[in-house]
N, C-alpha and C positions, 0 to 999 in steps of 0.2 A: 142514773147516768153511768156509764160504761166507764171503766177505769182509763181510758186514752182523753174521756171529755164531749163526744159527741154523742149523741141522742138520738140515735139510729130511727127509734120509734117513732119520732114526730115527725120524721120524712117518710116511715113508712106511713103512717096515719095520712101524709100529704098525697103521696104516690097511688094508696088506696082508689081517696074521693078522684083523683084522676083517671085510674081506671074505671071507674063504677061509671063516670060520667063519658068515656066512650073520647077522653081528650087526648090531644099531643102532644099539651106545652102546660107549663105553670102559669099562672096570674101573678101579677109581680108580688100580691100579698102573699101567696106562696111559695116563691120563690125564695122572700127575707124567712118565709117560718126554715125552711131549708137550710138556708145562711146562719141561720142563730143556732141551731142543729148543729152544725160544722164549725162554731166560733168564727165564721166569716162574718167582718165588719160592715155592716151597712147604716145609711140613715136612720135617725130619727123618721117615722112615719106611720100614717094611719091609712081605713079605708075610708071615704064619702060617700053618702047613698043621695045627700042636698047641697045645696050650694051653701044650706044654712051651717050643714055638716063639717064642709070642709072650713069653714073661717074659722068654727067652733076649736078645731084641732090644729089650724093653723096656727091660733092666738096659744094654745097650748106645748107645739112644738118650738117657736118663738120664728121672728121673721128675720131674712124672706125665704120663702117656703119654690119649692116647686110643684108644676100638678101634670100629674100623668092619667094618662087613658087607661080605664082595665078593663080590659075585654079578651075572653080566651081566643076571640077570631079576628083579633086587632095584634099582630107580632111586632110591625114597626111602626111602632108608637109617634117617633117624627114625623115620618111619612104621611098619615094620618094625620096631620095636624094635633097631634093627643100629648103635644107638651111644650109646658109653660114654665119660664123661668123668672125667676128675681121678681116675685111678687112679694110687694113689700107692706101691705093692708088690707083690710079683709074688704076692702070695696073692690079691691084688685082680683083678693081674693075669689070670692064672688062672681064677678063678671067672668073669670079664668075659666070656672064649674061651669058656665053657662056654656062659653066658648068650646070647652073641650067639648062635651057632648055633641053641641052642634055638628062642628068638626068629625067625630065619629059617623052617626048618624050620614050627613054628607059622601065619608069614606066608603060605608061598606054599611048601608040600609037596613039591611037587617042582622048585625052583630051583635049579639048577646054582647050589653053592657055590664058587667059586674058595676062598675061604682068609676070614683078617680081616687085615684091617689096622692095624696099629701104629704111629699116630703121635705124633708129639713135639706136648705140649700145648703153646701159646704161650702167656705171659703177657697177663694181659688189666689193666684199672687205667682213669685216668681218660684218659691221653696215650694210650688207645687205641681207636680206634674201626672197627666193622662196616661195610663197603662192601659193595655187587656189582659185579663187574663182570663182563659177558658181553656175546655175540655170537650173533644171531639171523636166521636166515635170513626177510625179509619178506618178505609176497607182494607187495608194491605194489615198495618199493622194495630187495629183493635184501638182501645183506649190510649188517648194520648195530649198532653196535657201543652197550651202553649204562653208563651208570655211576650209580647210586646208593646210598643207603641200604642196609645190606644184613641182615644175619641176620636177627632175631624182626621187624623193623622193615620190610625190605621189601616186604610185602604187606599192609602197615596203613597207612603213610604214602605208599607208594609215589612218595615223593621222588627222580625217576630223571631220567635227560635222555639224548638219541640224536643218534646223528650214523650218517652214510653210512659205510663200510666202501672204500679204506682210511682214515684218517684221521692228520692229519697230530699231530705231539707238542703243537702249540700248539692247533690244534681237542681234540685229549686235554684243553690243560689248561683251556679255555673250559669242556667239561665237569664238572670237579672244580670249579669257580671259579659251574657254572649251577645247584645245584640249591639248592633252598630254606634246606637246612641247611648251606650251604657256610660260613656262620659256624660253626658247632660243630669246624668239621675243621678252623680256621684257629685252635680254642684258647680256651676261655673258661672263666672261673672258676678260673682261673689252671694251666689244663692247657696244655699244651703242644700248637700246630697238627701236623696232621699236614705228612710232606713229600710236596709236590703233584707235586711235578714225578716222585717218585717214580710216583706214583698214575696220572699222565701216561704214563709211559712203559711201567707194566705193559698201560694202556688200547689205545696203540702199538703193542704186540705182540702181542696178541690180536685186533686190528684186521689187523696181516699174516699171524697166524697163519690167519684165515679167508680173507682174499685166497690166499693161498699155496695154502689148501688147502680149495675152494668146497664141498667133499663134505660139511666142518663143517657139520650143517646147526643146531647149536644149542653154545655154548660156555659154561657155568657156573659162573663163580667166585663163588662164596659158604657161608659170609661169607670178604672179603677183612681182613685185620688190618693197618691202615692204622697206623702209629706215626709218631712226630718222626722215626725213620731209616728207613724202607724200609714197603715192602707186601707182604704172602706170605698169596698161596691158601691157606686151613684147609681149602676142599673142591673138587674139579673134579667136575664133570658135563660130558661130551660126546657131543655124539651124530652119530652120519653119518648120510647119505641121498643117495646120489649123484643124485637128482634133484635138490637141492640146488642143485648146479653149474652147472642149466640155467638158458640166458639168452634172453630173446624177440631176436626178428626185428629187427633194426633197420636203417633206410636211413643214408646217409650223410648228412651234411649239405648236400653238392652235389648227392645224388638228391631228396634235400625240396624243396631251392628249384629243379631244374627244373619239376618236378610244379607244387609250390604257385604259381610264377608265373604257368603256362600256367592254373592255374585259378582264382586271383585276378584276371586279365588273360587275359583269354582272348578271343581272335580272331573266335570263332563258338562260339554253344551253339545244341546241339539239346536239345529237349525231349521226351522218350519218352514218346506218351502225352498229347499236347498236343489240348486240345478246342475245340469252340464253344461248349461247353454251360455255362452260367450253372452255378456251384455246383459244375465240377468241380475238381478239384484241379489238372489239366492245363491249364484252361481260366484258374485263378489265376494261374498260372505266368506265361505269356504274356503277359498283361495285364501283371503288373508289368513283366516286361524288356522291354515295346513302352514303356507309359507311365512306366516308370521314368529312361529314356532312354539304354538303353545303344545305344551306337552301332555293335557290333559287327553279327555275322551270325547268326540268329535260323531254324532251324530245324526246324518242328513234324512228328514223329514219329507219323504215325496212319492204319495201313492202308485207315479206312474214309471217309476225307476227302482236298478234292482241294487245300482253302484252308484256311486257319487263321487268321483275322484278318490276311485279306489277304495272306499267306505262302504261299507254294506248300508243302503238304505231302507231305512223304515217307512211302512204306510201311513206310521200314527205314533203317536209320539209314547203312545204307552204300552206300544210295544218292544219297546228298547228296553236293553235285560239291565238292571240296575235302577241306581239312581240317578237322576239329571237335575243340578243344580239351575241352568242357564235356559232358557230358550231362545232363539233370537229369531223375529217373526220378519220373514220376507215374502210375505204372501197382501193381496190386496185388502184391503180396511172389511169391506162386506163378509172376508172368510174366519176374518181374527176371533170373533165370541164364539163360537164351536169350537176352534181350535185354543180357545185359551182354556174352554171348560176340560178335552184332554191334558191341556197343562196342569191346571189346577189337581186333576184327582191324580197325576202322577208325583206331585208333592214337590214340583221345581218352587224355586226361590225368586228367581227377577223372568219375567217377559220384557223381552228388549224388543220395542214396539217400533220400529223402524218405519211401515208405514205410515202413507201421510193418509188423510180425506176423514180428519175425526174433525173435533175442536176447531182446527184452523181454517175448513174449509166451510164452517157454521152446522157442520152434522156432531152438533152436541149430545144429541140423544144416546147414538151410538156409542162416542166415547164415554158417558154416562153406566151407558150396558157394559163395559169390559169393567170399568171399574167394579162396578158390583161384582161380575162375576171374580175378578182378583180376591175381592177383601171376601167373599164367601169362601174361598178355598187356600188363604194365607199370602196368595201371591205379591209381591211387587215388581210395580210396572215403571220401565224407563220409556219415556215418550207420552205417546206414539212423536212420529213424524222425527224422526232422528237419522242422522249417519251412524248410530252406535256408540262403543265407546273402546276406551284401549285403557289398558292397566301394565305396562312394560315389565314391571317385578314379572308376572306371567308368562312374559310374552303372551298376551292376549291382544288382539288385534281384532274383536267383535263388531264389524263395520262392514260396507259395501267401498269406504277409502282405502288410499294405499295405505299398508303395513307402516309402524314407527317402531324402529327400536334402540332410539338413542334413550340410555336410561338415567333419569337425575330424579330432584327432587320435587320439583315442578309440579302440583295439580293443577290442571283447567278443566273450565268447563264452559259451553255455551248452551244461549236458548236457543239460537239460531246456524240453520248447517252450513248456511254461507259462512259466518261467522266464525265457526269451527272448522271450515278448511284455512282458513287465515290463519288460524292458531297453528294449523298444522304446518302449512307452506313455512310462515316465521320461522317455529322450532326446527324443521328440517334446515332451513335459510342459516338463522343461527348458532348451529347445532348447540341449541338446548336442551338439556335432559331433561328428560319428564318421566315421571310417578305413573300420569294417567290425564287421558283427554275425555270429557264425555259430553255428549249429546243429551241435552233433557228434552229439547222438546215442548209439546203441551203444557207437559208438566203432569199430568193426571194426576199422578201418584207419585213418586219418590222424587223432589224436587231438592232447592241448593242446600237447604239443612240436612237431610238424609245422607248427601254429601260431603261436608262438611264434619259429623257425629264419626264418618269413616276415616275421612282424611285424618283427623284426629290424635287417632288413635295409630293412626299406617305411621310404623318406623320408614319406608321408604318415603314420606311427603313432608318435606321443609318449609313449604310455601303452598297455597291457596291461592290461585286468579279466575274470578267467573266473570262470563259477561250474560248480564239478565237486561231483561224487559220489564220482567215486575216480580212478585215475590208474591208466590198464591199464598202463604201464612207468614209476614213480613214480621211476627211478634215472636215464633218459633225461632225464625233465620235470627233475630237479632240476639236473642239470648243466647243460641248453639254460637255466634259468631264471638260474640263478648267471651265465650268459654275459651273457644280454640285460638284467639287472636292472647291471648295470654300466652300460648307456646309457640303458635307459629304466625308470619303474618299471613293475613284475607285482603286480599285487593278484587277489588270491584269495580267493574266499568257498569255503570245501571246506564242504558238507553232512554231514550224520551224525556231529559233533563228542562223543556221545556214546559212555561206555567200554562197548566191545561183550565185556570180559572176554578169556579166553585161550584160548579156543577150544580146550578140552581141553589145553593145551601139559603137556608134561613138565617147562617147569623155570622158575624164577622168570623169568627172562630173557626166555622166552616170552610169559608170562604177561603182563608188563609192558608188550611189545610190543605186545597187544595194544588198547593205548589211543592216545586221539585223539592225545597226548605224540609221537607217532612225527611225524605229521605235523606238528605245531607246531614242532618242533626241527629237522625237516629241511627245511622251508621258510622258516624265518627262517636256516638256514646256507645256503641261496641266497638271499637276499637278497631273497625273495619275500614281499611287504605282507600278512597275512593279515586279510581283514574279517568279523569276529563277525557280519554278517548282510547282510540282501539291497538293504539302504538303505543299507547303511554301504560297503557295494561300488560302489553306483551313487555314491553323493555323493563316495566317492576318487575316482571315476575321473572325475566333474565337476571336482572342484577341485581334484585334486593338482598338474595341467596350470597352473594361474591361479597357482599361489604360486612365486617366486623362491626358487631354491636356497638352504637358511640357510649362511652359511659359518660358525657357530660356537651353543655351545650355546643362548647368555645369550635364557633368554624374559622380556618385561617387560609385565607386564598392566598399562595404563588403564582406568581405569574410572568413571563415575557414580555407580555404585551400592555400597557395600561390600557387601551382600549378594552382589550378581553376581558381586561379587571375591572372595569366600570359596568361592563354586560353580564357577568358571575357574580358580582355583587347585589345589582336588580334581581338577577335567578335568584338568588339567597331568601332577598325580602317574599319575594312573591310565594316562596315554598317555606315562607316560616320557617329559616335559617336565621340561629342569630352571629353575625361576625363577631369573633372578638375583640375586645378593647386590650390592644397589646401594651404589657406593661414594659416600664424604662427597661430593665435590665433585659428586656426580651428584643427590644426593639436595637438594644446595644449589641444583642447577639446576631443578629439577622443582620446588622451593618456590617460587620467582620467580613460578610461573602459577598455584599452587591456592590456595585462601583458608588461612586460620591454623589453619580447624576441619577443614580435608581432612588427606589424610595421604599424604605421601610412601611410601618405603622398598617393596615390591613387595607386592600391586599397591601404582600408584598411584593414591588415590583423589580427583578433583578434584571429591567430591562434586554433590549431582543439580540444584541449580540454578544452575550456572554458563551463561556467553555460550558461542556458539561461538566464541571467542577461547580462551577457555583450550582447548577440544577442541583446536583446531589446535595452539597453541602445545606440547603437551605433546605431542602425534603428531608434531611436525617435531621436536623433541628428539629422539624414540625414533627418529626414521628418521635423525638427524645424528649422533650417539655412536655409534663405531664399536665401542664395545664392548657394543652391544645387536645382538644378531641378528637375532630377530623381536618381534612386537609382537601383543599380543591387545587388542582394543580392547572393552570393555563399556559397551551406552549403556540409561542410563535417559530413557524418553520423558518432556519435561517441556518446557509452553511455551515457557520462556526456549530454548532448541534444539530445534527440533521434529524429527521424524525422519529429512524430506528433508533441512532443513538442513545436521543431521549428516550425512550420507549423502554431499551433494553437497561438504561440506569436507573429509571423507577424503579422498574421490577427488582432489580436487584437491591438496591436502597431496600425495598420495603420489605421482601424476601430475607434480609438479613436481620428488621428487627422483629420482623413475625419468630424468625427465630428464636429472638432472647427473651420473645412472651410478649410483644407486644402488638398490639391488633389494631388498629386504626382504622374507621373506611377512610378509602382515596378513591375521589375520582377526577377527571383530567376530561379537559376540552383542546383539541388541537385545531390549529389554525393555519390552513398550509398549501402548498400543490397536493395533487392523489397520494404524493408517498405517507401523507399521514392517515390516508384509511387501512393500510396494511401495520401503522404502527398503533392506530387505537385496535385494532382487530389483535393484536400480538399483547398488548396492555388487557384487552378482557379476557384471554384466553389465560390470564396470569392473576388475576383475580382483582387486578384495576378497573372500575368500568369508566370507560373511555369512549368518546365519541370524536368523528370528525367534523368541523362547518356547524359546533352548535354549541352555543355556551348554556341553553338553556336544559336542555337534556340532561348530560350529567348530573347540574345540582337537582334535575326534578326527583333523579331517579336517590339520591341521595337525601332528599325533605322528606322522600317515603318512606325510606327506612327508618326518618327520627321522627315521625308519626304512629311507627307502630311501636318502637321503642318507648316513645312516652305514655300512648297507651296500655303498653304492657308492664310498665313502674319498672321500668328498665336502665333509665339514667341516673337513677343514684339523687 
């Protein structure tokens, strides 16, 4: 036996007779030799080949027993009439043998019968409760291991939660501790909780039992009988598919950042395909990277010209004297593999595949072909079917869009170019600075991790926002992301958040997999910000940058209005905000500034026609008490403080104590006539983010910031 405990060999010995035999799933007799392999708890149980057989092992295993159908072409055993419970004598016994056969026979005529099986019923009661847990080969993200709710309750409540494959015992027990009903298993109504760490470590081992063995391509424990002492499998379902095992193509992390740098930063780009002509896509290209102002070397690709906006043009791309890092292909999809095979032998770095009519218009093939030819001559490929991309450190403006040269710290990126003129419009709208906008596209080849590996590592990029579709290597993207969301944050809007069902799957496990659940669980265990939509992506990635790190939880709402402050309070809960419970001598200092009829205790309300005196007074408390973290500020518009007022005594309030070192986030909700959209606009421009007509926004964009902070073991 292997120094960890598990018995590698006897599952391969099992996996063997599966192959030889041309199968796809285990017999449940081997699925327990599997389980016993892995220190996974199962029944007492035998095989029957008689009815005389099974009483025999019934009277042996002690009563009452259950009997199951075994047949490798029989998967849902129910279904089939192929199981019998609470059989409590071997007359019962007996007749059961007969029954179940029948019953198969009936189901499916000609099914290879292995035998029934015989096993030992567990008690059930109130200290006991139905789990699943299993393991699922994803398409996005590979192995992946899940735990919830299980027997009759599994596909009604579908109360489950997932994690990447392997996973560690304490990611197990976040598991058992995440899903909805994790009160019920901890014991109510005076039952007794179940034991987690148990539940944790069967989760552990079924987590290595598929790492160990990739062939697994579907692993099903249910129901699991979770008690106060231990957890044991009532049923296994497994199934192999050695394409299971198969893993995509992946660069290193030192191949990505030679690539990505040389075409982030790139020395010289040619343009394939580059025009004079008003309205072409060649002709856009140009124009930006002349007027956008990158200062590199600018050569236009077009056999039937001699100038190109004053550029000497080339017939061919390898005729241009030097080096060329960049290409950026404006020519139709049918012209691109010829002219990428010139790219390729002239030793460029990124093809910027702008062209649409590969992938998304069902001519796979094609897009197929360029990829080879890239990876045969080192290439990588952005796209196809993109607007390009921009990197402002550059001034690089590689697009057929207008130019941006507002410069911050901002990455984005989209799959789609609608999508990424939004992003554009906002940031112009906004004037948000940005690092770099890009276009992936298809996706072919260098998709959001390639991006990501770069951002990384770019001194100019503070922050990460993409908005995807889906995630061609979603196990690559999640480990690159859990790396960089340690430094900086990754917000993510993923599209198609609805449950797409189980795609036929054979077993609950599958079934369950196939919900948005996959992706919410395993981008929040990287640490990756997820934004419910395409406003809520754009505004994280405006403001997450503007707010100081909280270093603890305590949120303390001000406020004008108690209405606002009953509405900023709901925002709070909803974005996993915890308000603080203010203590006496805290609650005595906040009475000092509001009148007799306001109300201290959280929020606190210094009622709507106060001076700006009391505003400051109470904002420079919350920014001085070290036991306040952050601070949400609610204003009602009203003479006695009018909007700029407030607006400009924030600023200054907080302005003064940033100066003696002290960093809070603030964000502020106004509530007013128009003059308060010129005073939250005057408040973000000063590192407040401020909204107007919205209580919910500011604290959203502030829950985002203390989700990447606690992710990133940031609050102390």
């Amino acid at each position: 036996m292997p120094d960890n405990g598990y018995d590698r060999a006897a599952v391969e010995n099992v996996l063997a007779k599966v192959r030889a035999e041309g199968r796809s799933s285990l017999t449940a007799p081997e699925g327990k030799r599997v389980c016993d392999a892995y220190g996974i708890a199962t029944p007492a149980e035998a095989l029957a080949k008689s009815s005389e057989g099974a009483v025999a092992f019934a009277e042996e295993i002690g009563y009452p027993v259950v009997l199951k159908i075994v047949s490798p072409d029989i998967l849902h055993k129910t279904e089939a009439g192929g199981v019998l419970v609470g059989l409590k004598n071997s007359s019962e016994v007996a007749e059961g043998y007969r029954t179940i056969i029948h019953n198969a026979r009936n189901y499916k005529a000609n099914a290879e019968i292995t035998g029934v099986q015989v096993q030992q019923q567990l008690p059930t009661g109130n200290d006991v409760h139905e789990v699943i847990v299993g393991a699922v080969t994803d398409e996005t993200f590979g192995k992946i291991v899940a735990f919830g709710l299980g027997g009759v309750l599994v596909e009604v409540l579908k109360d489950v939660t997932f994690r990447l494959a392997p996973t560690s015992t304490s990611e197990a027990l976040s598991m058992v501790n995440g899903i909805a009903a994790a009160e019920i298993l901890r014991g109510v109504r005076g039952a007794q909780g179940v034991d987690a760490a148990k539940l944790a470590d069967l989760i552990h081992r079924v987590s290595d039992l598929v790492t160990d063995f990739p062939q697994l391509a579907e692993v099903d424990l249910n129901p699991v009988l979770a008690t106060p002492s231990g957890a044991t499998a009532v049923d296994v379902r497994i199934l192999v598919d050695e394409n299971a095992a198969a893993e995509p193509q992946r660069f290193t992390q030192d191949e990505i950042l030679t690539a990505m740098n040389r075409i982030m930063k790139p020395a010289a780009v040619a343009v394939i395909g580059a025009s004079n002509e008003e309205g072409k896509i060649g002709n856009s290209v140009m124009k930006n990277l002349v007027n956008g102002g990158f200062q590199g070397e600018i050569h236009p690709i077009n056999p039937k010209a001699d100038e190109i906006l004053d550029r000497k043009a080339f017939a061919s791309i390898a005729d241009v004297p030097g080096d060329v890092d960049v290409a950026v292909f404006a020519i139709p999809a049918k012209f691109v593999p010829a002219a990428l095979e010139e790219v390729g032998k002239k030793g460029v770095a990124g093809a910027i595949m702008i062209p649409s009519g590969f992938g998304e218009t069902g001519n796979v093939e094609l897009q197929n072909e360029i990829v080879a030819i890239a990876r045969k001559h080192g290439v990588r490929i952005l796209g196809p079917n993109i607007y390009g991309y921009y990197y402002t450190p550059e001034n690089l403006s590689a697009t057929f869009c207008t130019p941006y040269d507002v410069k911050g710290g901002v990455a984005l990126s989209s799959q789609s170019g609608g999508i990424g003129m939004a992003i554009l419009g906002f940031s112009r709208s906004a004037g948000m600075g940005v690092s770099a906008i890009v276009g992936v596209g298809n996706k072919a080849d260098i998709d959001e991790d390639d991006l990501l590996t770069f951002f990384e590592s770019d001194p100019n990029t503070q922050l990460v926002a993409m908005h995807l579709e889906d995630l061609k290597d979603g196990r690559s993207f999640a480990e690159t992301a859990k790396r960089v969301s340690q430094k900086k944050p990754v917000v993510v809007l993923k599209a198609g958040r609805t449950d797409q069902g189980a795609k036929a799957a054979s077993s609950h496990t599958g079934a369950l997999a196939g919900n948005d659940r996959v992706y919410d669980d395993i981008l929040r265990q990287s640490g990756v910000i997820r934004a419910p939509g395409l406003n809520d992506l754009l505004e994280y990635a405006r403001g997450i940058p503007l707010l100081a790190t909280p270093k603890g939880e305590n949120v303390v709402i001000i406020t004008g209005a108690g209405g606002s402050g009953v509405l900023l309070s709901d925002a709070c809960v909803d974005n996993g905000l915890s308000l603080m419970s203010i203590p006496d001598d805290l609650d005595a200092a906040f009475r000092k500034f509001i009148p007799p009829f306001g109300a201290a205790g959280n929020p606190v309300d210094i009622t709507g026609g106060e001076p700006p005196s009391t505003y400051r007074n109470t904002i420079a408390l919350g920014l001085a008490d070290d036991r306040i973290h952050s601070l949400i500020l609610g204003y009602w518009h009203t003479i006695v403080t009018p909007p700029m007022v407030f607006a400009k005594l924030v600023v200054d309030v907080v302005e003064e104590y940033r100066a003696n070192g002290i960093h809070k986030p603030v964000v502020a909700s106004l509530a007013g006539d128009v003059q308060v959209e010129e005073a939250s606009e005057y408040l973000y421009r000063n590192g407040v983010v401020a909204y107007p007509y919205t209580t919910e926004k500011p604290v959203a964009v502030l829950g985002a910031k203390y989700r990447w902070a606690r992710a990133a073991g940031l609050l102390g």
